[in-house]
C-alpha positions as CSV (number, residue, x, y, z in Angstrom):
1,X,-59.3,5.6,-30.3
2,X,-59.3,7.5,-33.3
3,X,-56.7,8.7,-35.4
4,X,-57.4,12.3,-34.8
5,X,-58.3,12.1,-31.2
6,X,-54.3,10.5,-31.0
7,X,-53.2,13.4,-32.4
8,X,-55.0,15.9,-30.4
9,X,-54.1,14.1,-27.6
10,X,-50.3,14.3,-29.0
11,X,-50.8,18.0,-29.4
12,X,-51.7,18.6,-26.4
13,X,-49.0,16.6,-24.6
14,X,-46.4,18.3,-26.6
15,X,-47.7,21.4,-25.6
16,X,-47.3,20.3,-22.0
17,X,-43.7,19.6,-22.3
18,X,-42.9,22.5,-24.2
19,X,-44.6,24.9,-22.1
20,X,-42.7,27.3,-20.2
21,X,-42.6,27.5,-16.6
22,X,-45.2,31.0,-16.3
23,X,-47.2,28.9,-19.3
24,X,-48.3,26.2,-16.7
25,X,-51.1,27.0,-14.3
26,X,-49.5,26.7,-10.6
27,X,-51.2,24.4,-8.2
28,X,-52.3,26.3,-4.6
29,X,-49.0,25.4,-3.0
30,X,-47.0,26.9,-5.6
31,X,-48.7,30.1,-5.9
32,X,-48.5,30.5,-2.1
33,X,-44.7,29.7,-2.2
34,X,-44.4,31.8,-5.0
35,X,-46.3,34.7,-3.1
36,X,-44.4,34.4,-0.3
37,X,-40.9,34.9,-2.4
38,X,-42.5,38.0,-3.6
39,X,-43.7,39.8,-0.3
40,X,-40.3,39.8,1.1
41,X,-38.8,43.0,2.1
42,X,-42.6,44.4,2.3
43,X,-45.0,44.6,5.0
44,X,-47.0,42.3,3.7
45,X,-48.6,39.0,5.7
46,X,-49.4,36.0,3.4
47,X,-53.0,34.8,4.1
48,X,-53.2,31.2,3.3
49,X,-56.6,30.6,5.6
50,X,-58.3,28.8,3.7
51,X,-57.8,25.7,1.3
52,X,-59.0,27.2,-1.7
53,X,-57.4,30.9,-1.1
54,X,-53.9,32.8,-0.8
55,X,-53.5,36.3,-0.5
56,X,-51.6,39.2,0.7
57,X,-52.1,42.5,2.2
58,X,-51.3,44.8,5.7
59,X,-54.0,44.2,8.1
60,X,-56.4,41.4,6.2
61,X,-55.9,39.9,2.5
62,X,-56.0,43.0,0.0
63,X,-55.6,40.8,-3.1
64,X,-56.6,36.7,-3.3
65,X,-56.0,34.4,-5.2
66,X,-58.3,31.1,-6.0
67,X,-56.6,28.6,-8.3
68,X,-58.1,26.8,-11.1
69,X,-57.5,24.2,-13.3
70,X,-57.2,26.5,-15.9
71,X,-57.2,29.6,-14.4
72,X,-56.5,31.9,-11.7
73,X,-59.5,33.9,-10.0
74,X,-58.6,37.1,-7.9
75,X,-60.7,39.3,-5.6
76,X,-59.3,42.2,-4.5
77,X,-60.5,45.7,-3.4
78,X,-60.5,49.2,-4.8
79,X,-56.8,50.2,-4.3
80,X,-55.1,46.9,-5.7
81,X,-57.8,46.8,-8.3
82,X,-56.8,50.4,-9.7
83,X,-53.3,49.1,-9.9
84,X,-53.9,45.9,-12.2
85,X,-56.8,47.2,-14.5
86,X,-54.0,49.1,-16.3
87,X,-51.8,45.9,-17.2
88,X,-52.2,44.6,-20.5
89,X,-54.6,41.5,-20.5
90,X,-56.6,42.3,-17.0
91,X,-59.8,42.7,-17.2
92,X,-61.4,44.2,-13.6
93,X,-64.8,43.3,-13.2
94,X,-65.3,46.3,-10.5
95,X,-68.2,44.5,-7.6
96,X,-68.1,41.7,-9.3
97,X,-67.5,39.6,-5.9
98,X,-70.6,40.0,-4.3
99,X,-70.3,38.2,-1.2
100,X,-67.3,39.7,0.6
101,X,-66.8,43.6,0.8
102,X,-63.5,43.4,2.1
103,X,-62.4,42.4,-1.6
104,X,-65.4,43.7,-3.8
105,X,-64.0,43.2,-7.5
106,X,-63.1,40.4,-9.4
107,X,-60.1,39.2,-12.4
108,X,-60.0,36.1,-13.3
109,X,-56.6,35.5,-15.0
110,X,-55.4,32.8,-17.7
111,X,-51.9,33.0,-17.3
112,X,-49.5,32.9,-14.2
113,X,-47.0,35.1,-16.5
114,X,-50.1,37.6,-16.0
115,X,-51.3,36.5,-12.5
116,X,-47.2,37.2,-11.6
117,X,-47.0,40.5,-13.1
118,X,-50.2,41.6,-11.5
119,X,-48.5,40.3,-7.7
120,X,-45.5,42.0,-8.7
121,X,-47.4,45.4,-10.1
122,X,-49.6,45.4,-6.4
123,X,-46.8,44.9,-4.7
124,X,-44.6,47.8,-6.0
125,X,-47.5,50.2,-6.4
126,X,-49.5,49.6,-3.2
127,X,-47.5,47.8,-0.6
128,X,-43.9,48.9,-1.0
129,X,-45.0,52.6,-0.9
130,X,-47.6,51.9,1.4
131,X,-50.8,53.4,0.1
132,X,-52.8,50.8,1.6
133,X,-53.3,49.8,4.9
134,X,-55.6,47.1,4.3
């Protein structure tokens, strides 16, 4: 191995450790747990019907998530996607999920720090005041 590839490889390690927590991409079982901390007190059911997908919403799953390696990919429809597009960092990509109208648009997200604060931002702005009944 080569000198520099030991110190990328160091780089990258140190990195790891110093990360914090909302720095580290979640595996599937965290971001469900960590969804389900965050939809109590609403109406909200956690979806979790598939081994690739979590979500949230009333009647069916308003906003999912599919978790990367490095990031986070989210399909939701119009309401919750009117919410997010204003944070910082979120880029909607409005029917950019072509094959499911249920949850037309498309973020993909590089952070959980951001993939938190969009869950918390839907939450508060759609499902606690209950403008969505999807």
């Amino acid at each position: 191995m080569s000198k520099s590839t030991k110190n990328a490889l160091a780089t990258v390690n140190n990195a790891k450790v110093n990360a914090t927590p909302t720095d580290v991409m979640m595996s599937l079982v965290d971001t469900t747990t960590a969804i389900q901390n965050a939809v109590v007190g609403t109406k909200c059911k956690v979806f979790t019907d598939s081994k690739f997908y979590v979500g949230f919403g009333v009647k069916c799953n308003g906003f999912s998530v599919n978790v990367k390696k490095t990031k986070y990919n989210v399909y939701c429809n119009d309401t919750t996607a009117n919410v997010v597009e204003n944070i910082d960092g979120v880029t909607v990509v409005r029917n950019g999920n072509a094959t499911d109208k249920t949850r037309p648009h498309y973020i993909e997200l590089k952070s959980t720090a951001l993939l938190l604060q969009c869950v918390n931002a839907v939450l508060d702005n759609v499902y606690r005041v209950a403008t969505d009944t999807n």
